[in-house]
N, C-alpha and C positions, 0 to 999 in steps of 0.2 A: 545369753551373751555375758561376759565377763564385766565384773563389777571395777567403775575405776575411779580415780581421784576423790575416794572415802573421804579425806580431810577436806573438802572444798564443803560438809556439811548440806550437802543436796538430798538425804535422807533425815532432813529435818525441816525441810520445805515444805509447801503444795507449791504449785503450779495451776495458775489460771486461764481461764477460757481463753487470753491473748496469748498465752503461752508464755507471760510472763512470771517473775518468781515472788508465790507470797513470804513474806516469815512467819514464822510458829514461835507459842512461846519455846518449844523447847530450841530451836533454835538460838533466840535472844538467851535462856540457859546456860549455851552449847559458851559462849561468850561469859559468862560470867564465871564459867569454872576455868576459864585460860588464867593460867601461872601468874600474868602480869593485874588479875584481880583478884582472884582465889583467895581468901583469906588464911593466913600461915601461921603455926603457934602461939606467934609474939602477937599478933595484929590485936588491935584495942577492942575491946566489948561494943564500941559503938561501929566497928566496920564489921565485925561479925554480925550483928542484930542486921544493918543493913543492909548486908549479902543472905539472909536468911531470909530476909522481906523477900527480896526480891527473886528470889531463887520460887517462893510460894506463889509472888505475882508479879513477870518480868515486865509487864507494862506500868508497874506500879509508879506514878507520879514522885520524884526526891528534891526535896527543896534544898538548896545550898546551905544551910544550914545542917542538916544530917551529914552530907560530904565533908561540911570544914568541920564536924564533929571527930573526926577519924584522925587519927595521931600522928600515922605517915605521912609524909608532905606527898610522897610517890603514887602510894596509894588513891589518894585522894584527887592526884592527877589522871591515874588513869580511869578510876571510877569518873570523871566527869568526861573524859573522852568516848568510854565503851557507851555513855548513858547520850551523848551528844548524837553519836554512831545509830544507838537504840531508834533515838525519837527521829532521825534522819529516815531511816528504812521504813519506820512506820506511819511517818507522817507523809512518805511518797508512794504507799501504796503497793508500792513493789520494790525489787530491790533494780533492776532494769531504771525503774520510773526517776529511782535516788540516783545511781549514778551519771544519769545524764543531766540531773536538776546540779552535780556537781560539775558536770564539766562543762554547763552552760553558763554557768555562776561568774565563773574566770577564777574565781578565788577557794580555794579547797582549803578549810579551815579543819581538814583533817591527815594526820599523818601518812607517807606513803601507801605504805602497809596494810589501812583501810581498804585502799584503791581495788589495792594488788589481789585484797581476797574478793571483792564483786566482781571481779574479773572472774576470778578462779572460779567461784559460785555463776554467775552466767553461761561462761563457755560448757562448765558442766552439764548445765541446762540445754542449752543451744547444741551440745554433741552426745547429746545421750543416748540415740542410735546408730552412734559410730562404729564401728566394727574394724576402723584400719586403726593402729599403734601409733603408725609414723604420720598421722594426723593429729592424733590426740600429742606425740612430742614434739610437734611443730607449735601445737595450741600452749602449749607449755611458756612459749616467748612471750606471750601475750603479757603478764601477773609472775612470771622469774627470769632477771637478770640472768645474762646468758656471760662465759666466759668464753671468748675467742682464740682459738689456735688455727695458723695459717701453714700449716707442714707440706712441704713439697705441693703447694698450690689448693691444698682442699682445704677447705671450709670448715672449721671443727668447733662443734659449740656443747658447751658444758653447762649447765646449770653451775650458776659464780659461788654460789652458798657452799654449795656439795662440793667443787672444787677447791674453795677455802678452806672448808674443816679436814680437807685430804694433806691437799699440799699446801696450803701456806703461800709465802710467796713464789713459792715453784710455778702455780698457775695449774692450766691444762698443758700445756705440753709432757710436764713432769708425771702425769697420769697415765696418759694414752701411750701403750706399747708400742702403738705401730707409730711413733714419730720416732724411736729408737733411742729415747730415752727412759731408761728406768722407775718403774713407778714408785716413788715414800714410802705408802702404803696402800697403794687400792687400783685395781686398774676399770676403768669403767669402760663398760661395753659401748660397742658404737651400733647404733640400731640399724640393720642395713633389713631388707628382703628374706634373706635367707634367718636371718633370728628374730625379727619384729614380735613375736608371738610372746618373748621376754617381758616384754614392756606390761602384761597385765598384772602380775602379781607384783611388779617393784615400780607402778605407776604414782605412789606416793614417797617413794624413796628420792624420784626426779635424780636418778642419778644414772641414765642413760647420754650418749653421745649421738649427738645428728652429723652429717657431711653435711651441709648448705651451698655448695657448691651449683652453679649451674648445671642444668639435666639432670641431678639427684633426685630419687623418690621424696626427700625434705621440704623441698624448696617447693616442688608441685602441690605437696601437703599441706604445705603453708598457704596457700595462695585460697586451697578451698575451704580453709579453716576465715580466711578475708573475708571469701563470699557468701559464708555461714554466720558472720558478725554482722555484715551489713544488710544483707534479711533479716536475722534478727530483728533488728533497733529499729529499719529502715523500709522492712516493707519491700524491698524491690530486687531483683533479681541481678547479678554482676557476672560477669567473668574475670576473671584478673588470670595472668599466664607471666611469667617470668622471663622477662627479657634480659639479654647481655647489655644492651644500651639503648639509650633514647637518641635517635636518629631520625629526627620528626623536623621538617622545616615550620610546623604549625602548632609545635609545641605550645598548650596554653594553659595547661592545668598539672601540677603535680600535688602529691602530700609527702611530707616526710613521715616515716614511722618513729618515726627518734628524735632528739632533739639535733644528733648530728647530722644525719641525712638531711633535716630542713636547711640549717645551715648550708651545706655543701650543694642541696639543689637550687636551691636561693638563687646562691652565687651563679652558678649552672648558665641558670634559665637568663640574669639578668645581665650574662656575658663579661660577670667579670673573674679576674684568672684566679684559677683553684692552682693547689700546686700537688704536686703528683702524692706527695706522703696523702694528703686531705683524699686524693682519688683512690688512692690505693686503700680507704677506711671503706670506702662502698663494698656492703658484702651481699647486698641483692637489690635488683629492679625489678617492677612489673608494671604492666600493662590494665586496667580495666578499663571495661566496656560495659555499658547497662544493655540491659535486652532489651530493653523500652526504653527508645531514646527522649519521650515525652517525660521522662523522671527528671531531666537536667534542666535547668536554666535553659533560657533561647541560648544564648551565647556560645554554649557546649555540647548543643545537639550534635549527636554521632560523631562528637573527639573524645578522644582516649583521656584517662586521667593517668598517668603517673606514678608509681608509688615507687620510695625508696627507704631500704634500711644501710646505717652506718654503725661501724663499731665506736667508741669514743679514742683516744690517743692510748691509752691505758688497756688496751683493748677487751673492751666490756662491752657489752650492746644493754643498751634499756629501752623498749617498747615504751610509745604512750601509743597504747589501743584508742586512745580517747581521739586522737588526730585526723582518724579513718572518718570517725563520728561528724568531728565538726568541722572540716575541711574539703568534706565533697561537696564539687555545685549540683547540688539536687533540689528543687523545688523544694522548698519551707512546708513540714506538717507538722500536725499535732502530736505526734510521739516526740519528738527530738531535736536539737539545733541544727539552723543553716548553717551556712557557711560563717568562718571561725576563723581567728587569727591560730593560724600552727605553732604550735611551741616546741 
């Protein structure tokens, strides 16, 4: 089976008896020779010495006093972030164990960008006998900012990075042939059925296009890419299926997957009025259901939960995967948080 998302560093892991992911030192390594610590011609004798320790012993103990040794002010910041990051992963055991000790916390005392890569390192793990494409670039939303294009009613999502370094303020529309605007410089494929087989060799490029539209092969994919996260962490079995709307007089549980979607389901649910721009940001619903209704809360026995993604005004979508985690009413265990204020 074809090798994919190399850069998510899953070939510096193990993986343990829970199936969850240990780190190696070469892993912790794999970190220290990133550009933003790498030590560079000019850098002082004393962040080279430092980075030479540690490169022999990644778990080596550093007292602040070696760090404010180092001459760059930058430097010395990001060395006490990647080193904060170090003792985080490895004082939880697993890198699973750390990012839910972060999102139970309420206060993430670390840059997006940390997040964004346990993400990417999970799912890796969590999909690594995937065999469909348009799963693994549905899994993609999860850990990168997606740009939205709404062309003649379909759903078009770009990876925002890859779309930035293309076009600029053009966006995605300016990329995609088929909205009939000319592309700057690069036209990115959209992954349908008939080309999905694309996607293994420029899986780390992330520079493919989904439709997200309702009934698209994306939108399905995404859904069991959900219920692959939520066994994961959780232990229990889901269905989730994409619905047009929520048409429930018993409506009692939703999550947002975004900060927009909570917003706008919020309002929604507590009946007060949205206005058509805020309705018209909703770019997907779904539906789940547990296969063992004994996993929920009494209160939520055999009711559906909810889930909603929105693009922001700007139209960008950003995922918090975290939301799934701490916002379903599921019985309180020992892996993970209950219920959670959605953010």
């Amino acid at each position: 089976m074809p090798d994919f998302w190399k850069s998510a560093g899953f070939h510096l892991v193990r993986v343990n008896e829970q199936g969850w992911i240990e780190v190696t030192p070469d892993y912790l390594r794999a970190y220290l020779t990133r550009p933003e610590v790498h030590p560079v011609e000019e850098s002082c004798e004393n962040e080279h010495k430092l980075f030479d320790a540690l490169m022999a012993d990644p778990y080596r103990a550093v007292g602040e006093d070696e760090i404010a040794a180092i001459a760059d002010a930058d430097a010395r910041d990001n060395y006490r972030l990647v080193l904060r990051f170090r003792d985080l992963l490895v004082g939880a055991g697993s890198v699973e164990a750390a990012y839910l000790g972060l999102i139970r916390s309420g206060r993430i005392a670390l840059p997006p960008v940390f997040l964004d890569q346990m993400v990417h390192l999970i799912l890796r793990n969590v999909l690594d006998d995937c065999t469909d494409p348009m799963r693994l670039r549905s899994a993609e939303l999860f850990f990168r900012d997606q740009n939205v294009s709404v062309p003649d009613g379909r759903i078009m999502l770009a990876d925002d990075e890859i779309v930035g370094m293309h076009a600029g303020a053009g966006g995605l529309g300016q990329l995609l042939a088929l909205t009939g605007t000319p592309a700057k410089s690069v036209e990115l494929d959209v992954l349908g059925e008939d080309n999905k087989d694309i996607y293994w060799e420029r899986s780390d490029r992330f520079d493919t296009v989904i439709d997200f539209r309702f009934t698209q092969p994306a939108l399905d994919a995404f859904a069991r890419v959900v219920e692959a996260w939520v066994r994961h962490f959780k232990g229990v079995a889901a269905r989730v299926q994409p619905v047009q709307s929520i048409e429930d007089e018993h409506w009692t549980w939703h999550v947002g997957l975004d900060t927009e979607a909570t917003q706008i389901l919020n309002a929604l649910y507590e009946g007060r009025e949205v206005s058509l721009d805020d309705m018209d940001r909703i770019l997907a619903l779904f539906r789940m259901e547990f296969r063992d209704a004994g996993v929920t809360i009494e209160s939520m026995r055999r009711k559906p939960i909810y889930l909603g993604m929105a693009m922001t005004q700007g139209n960008k979508l950003r995922m918090k995967p975290q939301n799934i985690l701490v916002n379903l009413p599921l019985k309180p265990d020992d892996r993970g948080p209950g219920r959670g204020q959605a953010s």
